[in-house]
N, C-alpha and C positions, 0 to 999 in steps of 0.2 A: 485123449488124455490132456487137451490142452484148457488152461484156463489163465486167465492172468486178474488180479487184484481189479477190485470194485473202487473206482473213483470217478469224479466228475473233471471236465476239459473247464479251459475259460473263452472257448469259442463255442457258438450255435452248429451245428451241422445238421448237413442233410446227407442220411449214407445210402449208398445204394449198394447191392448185394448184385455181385456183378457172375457171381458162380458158387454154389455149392451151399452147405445149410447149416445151421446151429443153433444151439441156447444160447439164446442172450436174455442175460438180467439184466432191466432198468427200473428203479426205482422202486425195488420191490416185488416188480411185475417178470414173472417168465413170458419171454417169445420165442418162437421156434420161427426162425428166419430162412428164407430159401432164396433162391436166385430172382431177379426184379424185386426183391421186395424193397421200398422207403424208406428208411428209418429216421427219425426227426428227434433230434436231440438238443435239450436246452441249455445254459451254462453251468445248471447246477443240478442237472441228471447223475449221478451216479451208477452205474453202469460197467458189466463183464463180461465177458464173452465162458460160459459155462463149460461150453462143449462143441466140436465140432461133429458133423453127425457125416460129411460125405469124406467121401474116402481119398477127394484129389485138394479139398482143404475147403477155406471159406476165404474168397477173394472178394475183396468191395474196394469203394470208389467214391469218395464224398469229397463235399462244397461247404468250406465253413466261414462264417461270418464273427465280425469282432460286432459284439452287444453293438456299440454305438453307431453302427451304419445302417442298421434296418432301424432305429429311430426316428428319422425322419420319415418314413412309410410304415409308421406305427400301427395305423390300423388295419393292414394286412398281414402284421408279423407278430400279432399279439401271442399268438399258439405258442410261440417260443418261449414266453413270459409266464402266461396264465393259467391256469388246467383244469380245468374241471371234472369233478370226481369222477367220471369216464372217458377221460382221455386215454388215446391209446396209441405209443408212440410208433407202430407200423402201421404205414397210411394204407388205406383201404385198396384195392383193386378198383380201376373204373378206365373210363376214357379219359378224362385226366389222367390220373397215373399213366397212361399208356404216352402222354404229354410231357410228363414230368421226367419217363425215362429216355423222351427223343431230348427234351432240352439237358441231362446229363452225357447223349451222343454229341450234339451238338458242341458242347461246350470242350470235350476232349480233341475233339475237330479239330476247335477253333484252335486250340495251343499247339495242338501239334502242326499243325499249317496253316503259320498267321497270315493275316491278310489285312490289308488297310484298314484302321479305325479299329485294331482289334480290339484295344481297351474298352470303348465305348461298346462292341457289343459285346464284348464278356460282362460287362457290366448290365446292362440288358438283360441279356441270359439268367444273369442270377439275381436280379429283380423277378424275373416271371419264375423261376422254380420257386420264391417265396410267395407270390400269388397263388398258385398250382396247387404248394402243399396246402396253404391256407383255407385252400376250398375242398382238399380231400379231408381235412380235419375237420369241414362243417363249422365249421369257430364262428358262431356271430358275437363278433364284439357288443351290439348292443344288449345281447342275453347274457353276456360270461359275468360272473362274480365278479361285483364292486374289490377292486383293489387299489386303496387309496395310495399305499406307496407308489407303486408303478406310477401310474397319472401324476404323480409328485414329480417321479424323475422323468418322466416326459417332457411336465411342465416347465421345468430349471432349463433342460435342456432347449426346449426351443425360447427362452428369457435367454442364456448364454447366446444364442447364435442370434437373436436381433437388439442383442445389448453390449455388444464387443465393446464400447468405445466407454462403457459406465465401469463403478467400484463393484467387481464379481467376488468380493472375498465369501470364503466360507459364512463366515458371518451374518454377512447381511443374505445370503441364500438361505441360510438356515431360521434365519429370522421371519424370510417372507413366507415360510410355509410351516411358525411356528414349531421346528423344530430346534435340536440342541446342534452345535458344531459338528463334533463327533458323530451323534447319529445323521444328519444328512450329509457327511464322507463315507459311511458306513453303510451306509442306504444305495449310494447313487455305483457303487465301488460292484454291489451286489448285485441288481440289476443291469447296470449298463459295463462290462468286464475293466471298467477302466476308471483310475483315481479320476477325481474331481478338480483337481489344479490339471493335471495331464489335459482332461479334453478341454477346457477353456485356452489351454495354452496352443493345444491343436486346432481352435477354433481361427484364436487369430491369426496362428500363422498362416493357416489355410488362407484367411479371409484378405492378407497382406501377399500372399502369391497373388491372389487371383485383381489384387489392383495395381500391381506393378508389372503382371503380364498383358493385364485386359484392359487397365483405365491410365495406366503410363503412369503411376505416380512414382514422386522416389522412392528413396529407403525413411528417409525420418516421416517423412507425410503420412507412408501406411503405415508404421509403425505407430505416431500416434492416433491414426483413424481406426483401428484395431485393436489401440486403449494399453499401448505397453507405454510405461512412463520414462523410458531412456532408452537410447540406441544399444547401449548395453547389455541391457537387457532380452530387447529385439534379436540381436546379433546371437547370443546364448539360446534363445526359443528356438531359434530358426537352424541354429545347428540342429540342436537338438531333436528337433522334428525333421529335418531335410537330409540331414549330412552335409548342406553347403551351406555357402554364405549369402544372403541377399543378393551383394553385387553381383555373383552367377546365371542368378535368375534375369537379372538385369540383360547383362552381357548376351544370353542366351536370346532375350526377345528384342535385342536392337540386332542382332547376326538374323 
């Protein structure tokens, strides 16, 4: 008797059905889901759980992605994005899959008894589970349907990240790719789950960790190498993004 309301997440996942069975609707489409099965869900799946069909319930287990971090590994993560008229969001049975569900063991492992460099292999880990699906979904990005938006917000996005120190306004992004202000905010908000001032601002703060931890500059040096135009400003971003202040990060890699 269970069912709960049809809506879409603003994260990617990958579920895995860890025990028992059910209807799920996605997009339209009825699945009848059992124990190992994949399930690959995009940001704007829509999506129910119908009915449970075993009698000790349906237990899963999923790995979900913020749009803008499988961007830069775009062309193995396009499945997430693109679809073509037979896609089919429970990934096939093969030796893969039988891969896809050691690296879902593994990765439970890993949190429940961390071990050195955990982050760096969790991260690993759910690099290859997006490889894995990638290739139980057969996706050749050079056959899939031209979508010129997507390749838009790819585009921007890798302009943002080797142009941190230039003028990012809406403006002139929207201008380089002939479109209107509002729609490439509107564009970029939809594909990638996140405003368009937000990841530029995540860019450089990222980009201003990583030279105040790794290249020793101060606070105003990477601030303006990272294209904020006041320490003011800087100081705000970095809250904003970190919860702390610069000088912590500082402190942190002279201890």
């Amino acid at each position: 008797g269970y069912t709960d309301p049809a809506r879409s997440y603003d994260e990617l996942k990958l579920v895995h059905v860890v025990s028992g069975s059910g209807i799920w609707h996605i997009g339209g489409e009825c699945y009848t889901v059992q124990a190992d099965d994949v399930i690959v869900f995009s940001h704007v799946d829509e999506r129910h759980v119908e009915k449970i069909t075993s009698a000790d319930g349906l237990v899963i287990e999923y790995v979900e992605f913020i749009p803008m971090t499988v961007f830069p590994m775009q062309h193995c993560a396009d499945f997430f994005f693109v679809r073509p008229p037979d896609f089919q969001n429970v990934l096939p049975r093969s030796e893969t899959h039988s891969l896809l569900l050691r690296s879902f063991s593994d990765l439970r492992e890993e949190v429940s008894s961390p071990q050195k460099y955990q982050k760096e292999y969790i991260t690993h880990l759910l690099m290859g589970m997006v490889i894995l699906a990638s290739r139980l979904c057969q996706f050749d990005a050079a056959g899939r349907g031209k979508d010129d938006r997507y390749d838009a917000v790819c585009s921007i996005m890798l302009y943002i990240k080797n142009n941190l120190q230039t003028d990012l306004s809406r403006q002139r992004l929207a201008k380089m790719h002939g479109f209107s202000v509002s729609y490439v905010s509107r564009l970029f908000r939809e594909y990638s789950g996140i405003c368009l001032q937000d990841y530029i601002m995540n860019c450089r703060v990222q980009r201003a960790v990583y030279l105040m931890k790794t290249e020793g500059r101060g606070v105003l040096e990477a601030a303006l190498e990272c294209g904020f135009q006041s320490t003011s400003a800087f100081y705000y971003a970095f809250r904003k993004v970190t919860g702390r202040k610069p000088t912590e990060i500082l402190r942190k890699t002279e201890e």
